[in-house]
N, C-alpha and C positions, 0 to 999 in steps of 0.2 A: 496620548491616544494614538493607537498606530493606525496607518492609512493602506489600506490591502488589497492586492490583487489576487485575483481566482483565476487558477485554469483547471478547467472542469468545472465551472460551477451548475451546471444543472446535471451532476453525477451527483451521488446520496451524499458523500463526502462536502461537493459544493454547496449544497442544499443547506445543510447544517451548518455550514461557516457562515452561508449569508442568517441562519437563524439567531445563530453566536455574534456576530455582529450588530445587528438588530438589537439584541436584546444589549447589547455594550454601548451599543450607539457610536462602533467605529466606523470611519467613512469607509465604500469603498469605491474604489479609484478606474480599478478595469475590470469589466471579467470578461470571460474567453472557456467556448464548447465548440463541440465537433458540428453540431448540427440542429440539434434541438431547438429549434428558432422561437417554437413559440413558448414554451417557457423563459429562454432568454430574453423574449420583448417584456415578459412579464417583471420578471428581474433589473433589467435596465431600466422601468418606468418608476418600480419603486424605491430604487437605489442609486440612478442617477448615476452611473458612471462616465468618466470622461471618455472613455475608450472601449469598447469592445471588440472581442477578435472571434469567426466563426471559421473554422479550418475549412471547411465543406464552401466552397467558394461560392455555387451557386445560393445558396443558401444564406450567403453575406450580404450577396448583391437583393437580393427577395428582404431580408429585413432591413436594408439601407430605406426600404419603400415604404415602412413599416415606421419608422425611426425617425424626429428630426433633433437637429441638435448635438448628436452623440456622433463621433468620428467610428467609423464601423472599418476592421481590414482584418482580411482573410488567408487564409491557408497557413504557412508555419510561417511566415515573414508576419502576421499577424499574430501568431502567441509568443515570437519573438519580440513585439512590439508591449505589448503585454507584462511580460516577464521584466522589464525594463525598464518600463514606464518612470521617470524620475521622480513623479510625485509619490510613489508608492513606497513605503519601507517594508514591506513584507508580502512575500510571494505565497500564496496558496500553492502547494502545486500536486494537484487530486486529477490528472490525465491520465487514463491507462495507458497502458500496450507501452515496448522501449522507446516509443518516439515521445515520451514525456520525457522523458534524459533532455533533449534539447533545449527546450525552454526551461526545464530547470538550470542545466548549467549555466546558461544565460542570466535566469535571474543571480548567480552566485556571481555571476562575473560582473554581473552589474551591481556588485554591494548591498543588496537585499538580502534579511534574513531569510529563509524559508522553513516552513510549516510542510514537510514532507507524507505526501499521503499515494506516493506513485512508487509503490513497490520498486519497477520493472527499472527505476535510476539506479536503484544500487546493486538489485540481484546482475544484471547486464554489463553497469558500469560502475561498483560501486568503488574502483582506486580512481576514476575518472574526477568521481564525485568529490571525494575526500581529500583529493591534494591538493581542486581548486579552494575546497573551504579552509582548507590550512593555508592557502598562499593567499586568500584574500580576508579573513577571519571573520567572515561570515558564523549568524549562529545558523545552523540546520535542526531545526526542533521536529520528533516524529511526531505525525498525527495516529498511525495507528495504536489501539487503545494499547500493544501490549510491548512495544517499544515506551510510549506515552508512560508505564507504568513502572520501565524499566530508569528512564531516563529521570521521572522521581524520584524513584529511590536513591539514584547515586547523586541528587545532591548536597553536597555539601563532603562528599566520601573521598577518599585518595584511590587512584584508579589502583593503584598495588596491591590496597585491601579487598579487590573482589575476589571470590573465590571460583565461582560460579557464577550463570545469568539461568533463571526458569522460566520459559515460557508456557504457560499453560494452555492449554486448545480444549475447546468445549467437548470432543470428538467426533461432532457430524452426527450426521441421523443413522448410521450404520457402527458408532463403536459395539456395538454387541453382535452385528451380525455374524456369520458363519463364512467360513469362504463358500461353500455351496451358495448360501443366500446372498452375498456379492455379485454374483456370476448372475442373475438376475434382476437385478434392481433399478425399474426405470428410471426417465428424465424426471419425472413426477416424486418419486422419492426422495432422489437425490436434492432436490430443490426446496424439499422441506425443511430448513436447517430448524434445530430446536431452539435456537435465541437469540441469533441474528438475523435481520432485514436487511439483504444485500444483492446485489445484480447478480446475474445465473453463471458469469463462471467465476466468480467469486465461491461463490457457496459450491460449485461444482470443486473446486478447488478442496473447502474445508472438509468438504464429502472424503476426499482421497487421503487428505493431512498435508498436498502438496502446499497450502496458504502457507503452514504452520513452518513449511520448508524452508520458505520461501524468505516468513521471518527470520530464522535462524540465519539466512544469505544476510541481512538486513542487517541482525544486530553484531555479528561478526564487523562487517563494517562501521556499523554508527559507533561502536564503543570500542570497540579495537581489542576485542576477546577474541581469544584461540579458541577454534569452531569444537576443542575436545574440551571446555568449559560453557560450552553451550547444550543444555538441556530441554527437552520436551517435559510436561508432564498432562494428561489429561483428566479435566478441569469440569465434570458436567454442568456445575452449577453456573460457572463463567462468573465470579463476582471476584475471584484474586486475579487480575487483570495481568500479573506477573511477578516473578518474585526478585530479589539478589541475595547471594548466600555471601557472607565475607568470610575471612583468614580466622578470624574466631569461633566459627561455625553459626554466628549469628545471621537472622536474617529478617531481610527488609520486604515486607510487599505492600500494593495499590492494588484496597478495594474500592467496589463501588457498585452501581447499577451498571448493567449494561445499556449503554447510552453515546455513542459518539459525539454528543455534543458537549462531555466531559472533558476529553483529550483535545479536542478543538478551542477550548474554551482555554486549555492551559498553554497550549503554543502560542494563542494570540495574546496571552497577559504574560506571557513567560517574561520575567521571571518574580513578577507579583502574582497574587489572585485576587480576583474579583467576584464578589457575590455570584453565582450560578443561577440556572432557571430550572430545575429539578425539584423535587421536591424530597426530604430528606430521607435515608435510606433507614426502613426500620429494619435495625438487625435482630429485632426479635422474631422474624418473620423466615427467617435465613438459620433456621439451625444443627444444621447438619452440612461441611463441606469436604468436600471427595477429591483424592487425589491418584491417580495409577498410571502405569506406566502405559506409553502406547504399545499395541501389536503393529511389529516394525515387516510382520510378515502380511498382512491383509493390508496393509497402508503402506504398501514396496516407495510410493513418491515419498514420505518422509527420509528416508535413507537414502535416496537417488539425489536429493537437494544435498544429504551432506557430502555426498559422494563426488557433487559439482564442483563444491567450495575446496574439497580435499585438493580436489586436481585442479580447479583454479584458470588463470586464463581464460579461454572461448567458452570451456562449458557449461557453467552458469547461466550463462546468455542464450545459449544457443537450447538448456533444458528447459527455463523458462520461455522461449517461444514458440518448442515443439510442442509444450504442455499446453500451451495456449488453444492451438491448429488441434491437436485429438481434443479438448474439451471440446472445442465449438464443434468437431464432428460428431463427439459423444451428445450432444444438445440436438443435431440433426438427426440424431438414432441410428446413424453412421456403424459406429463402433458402441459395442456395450462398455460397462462402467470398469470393469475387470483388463480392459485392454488399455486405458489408460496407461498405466502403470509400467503394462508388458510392453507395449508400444515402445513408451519411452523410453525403459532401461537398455532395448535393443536399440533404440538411435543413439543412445548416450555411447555406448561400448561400439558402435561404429564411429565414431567421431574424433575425427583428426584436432587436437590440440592446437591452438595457433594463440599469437598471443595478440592481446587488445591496447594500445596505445591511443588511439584515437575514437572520437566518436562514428566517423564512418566504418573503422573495424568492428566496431558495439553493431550498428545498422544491418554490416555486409552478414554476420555472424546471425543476425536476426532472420534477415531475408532468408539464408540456406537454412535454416532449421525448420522455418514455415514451408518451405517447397518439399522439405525430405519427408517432414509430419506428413504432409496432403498425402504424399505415395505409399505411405507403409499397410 
């Protein structure tokens, strides 16, 4: 039975692993959020952890009053605390924004598996990521669903036999629209996703295809595929969670519900399974599935991601933090949905290359792309 820490646990991601836990009956050990206190005191009373960390300092010290018994510490020396924690064998690590790269490395360098559900580690740092899990052989299991899907399939497979990796994307609440009807479409639309329950710049993200990018930054790294054997396909129904195509032209895919507490369920038993709390998927119900190519022209962030990974070094980092700063303006009605995109590919083709060896140069890269987005 593995014992686990969470960072992010009252993000949807956290939510769901304290659910997946519960229902396995694994302890856990620490968790750790930015602020959310009062969900956290609710968490902590009925999970009993030894440790909790609240980044948001005042906010640490306000549920210290709240709290007895439990060691409570704050800001990033507390999700360092966290990530580390020696009783723990396995790190949750569900923080947005690249300052989750931190404590993930940490947990890697502290000999914990992690259950990887923070994008912004790998698309920002992900050689950072990879050579400490090679130097310490740590396992890194993804949590999202369609890495999750990928990383089933290839087991038991010889990496030489892949041919291909397919990600499929549901394509947001705008795959049919027009570019005319782009150039209009409020925050309120855009937030409609058709099949996933997810925070607003998440979903604003899957709106553009930038998430889908995002993945592709992702699995480039977690499997060690050449970014010209990585593929988009989009997916309405959302139930083949991903596919792999081998050297025989066979292929392997993971369906299922859409359900996050699937892919969660498999990181934390990896690499047994254990009964689920779903209830079973009727596929008589499911009879018709859709497969087509994206429009690489009305969705310019799917090709701006690969266009990151192509050139490598700083911009990767620096397009997912620009992308970050215009969504949350596009969310303030700042910028319309349409300038996403253009925004971006004009700060990307201003952008001096440098190269990334450290995590302060992941940081530095972070900060100038947030100050350059604010100005455009």
């Amino acid at each position: 039975m593995k014992k686990i820490s969470i960072i992010g646990s009252t993000g949807s991601i956290g939510v769901n692993t304290l659910n997946v836990a519960r229902h396995l009956g694994y302890p856990v050990k620490a968790l750790a959020a930015h602020s959310n206190i009062d969900l956290l005191e609710q968490q902590a009373k009925e999970f009993q952890p030894e440790l909790i960390a609240v980044f948001d300092k005042s906010k640490a010290m306000e549920l210290r009053k709240r709290l007895n018994g439990i060691e409570i510490v704050a800001g990033m020396d507390g999700l360092l605390a966290v990530s580390s924690l020696p009783s723990a064998d396995m790190v949750i690590s569900s923080m947005t924004g690249t300052l989750g790269l931190v404590p993930t490395l940490a947990a890697i360098q502290s000999g914990k598996d992690v259950g990887l559900a923070n994008k912004e580690a790998l698309v920002s740092g992900g050689a950072l990521v990879m050579e400490l899990v090679r130097q310490t052989g740590v396992r890194l299991i993804p949590i999202d669903s369609e890495h999750s899907a990928i990383f089933q399939c290839l087991q038991g497979q010889k990496h030489e036999a892949i041919d291909r990796l397919i990600l499929t994307a549901s394509g947001g609440p705008f795959k049919s629209y027009s570019m005319d009807q782009l150039k209009t479409v409020t925050v309120e639309q855009a937030l409609q996703h058709p099949t996933w329950k997810m925070g607003p710049k998440v979903t604003i993200d899957c709106s553009t295809l930038m998430n889908k990018g995002l993945e592709v930054i992702e699995a480039y790294w977690l499997f060690s595929i050449p970014i010209t054997k990585i593929d988009v396909v989009i997916h309405p129904q959302s139930i083949v969670h991903s596919m792999v195509e081998f050297i025989d032209q066979s292929s392997l895919a993971q369906l299922g519900v859409t359900d996050m507490r699937i892919p969660i369920q498999y990181a934390l038993t990896y690499p047994d399974r254990q009964p689920g709390m779903l209830q079973r998927f009727d596929w008589t119900k499911h009879q018709q599935l859709q497969f087509y190519p994206p429009d690489r022209e009305k969705f310019r962030c799917l090709d701006l991601a690969y266009q990151s990974i192509r050139a490598g070094e700083s911009l990767p980092g620096y397009m997912n933090a620009a992308n970050e700063i215009l969504v949350s303006r596009y969310l303030k009605k700042e910028i319309g949905w349409t300038d996403i995109g253009y925004k971006l590919e004009d700060l990307m083709q201003k952008h001096e290359l440098s190269k990334i060896q450290t995590i302060q140069d992941v940081l530095a890269i972070d900060t100038l792309a947030r100050h350059e987005a604010s100005l455009i």
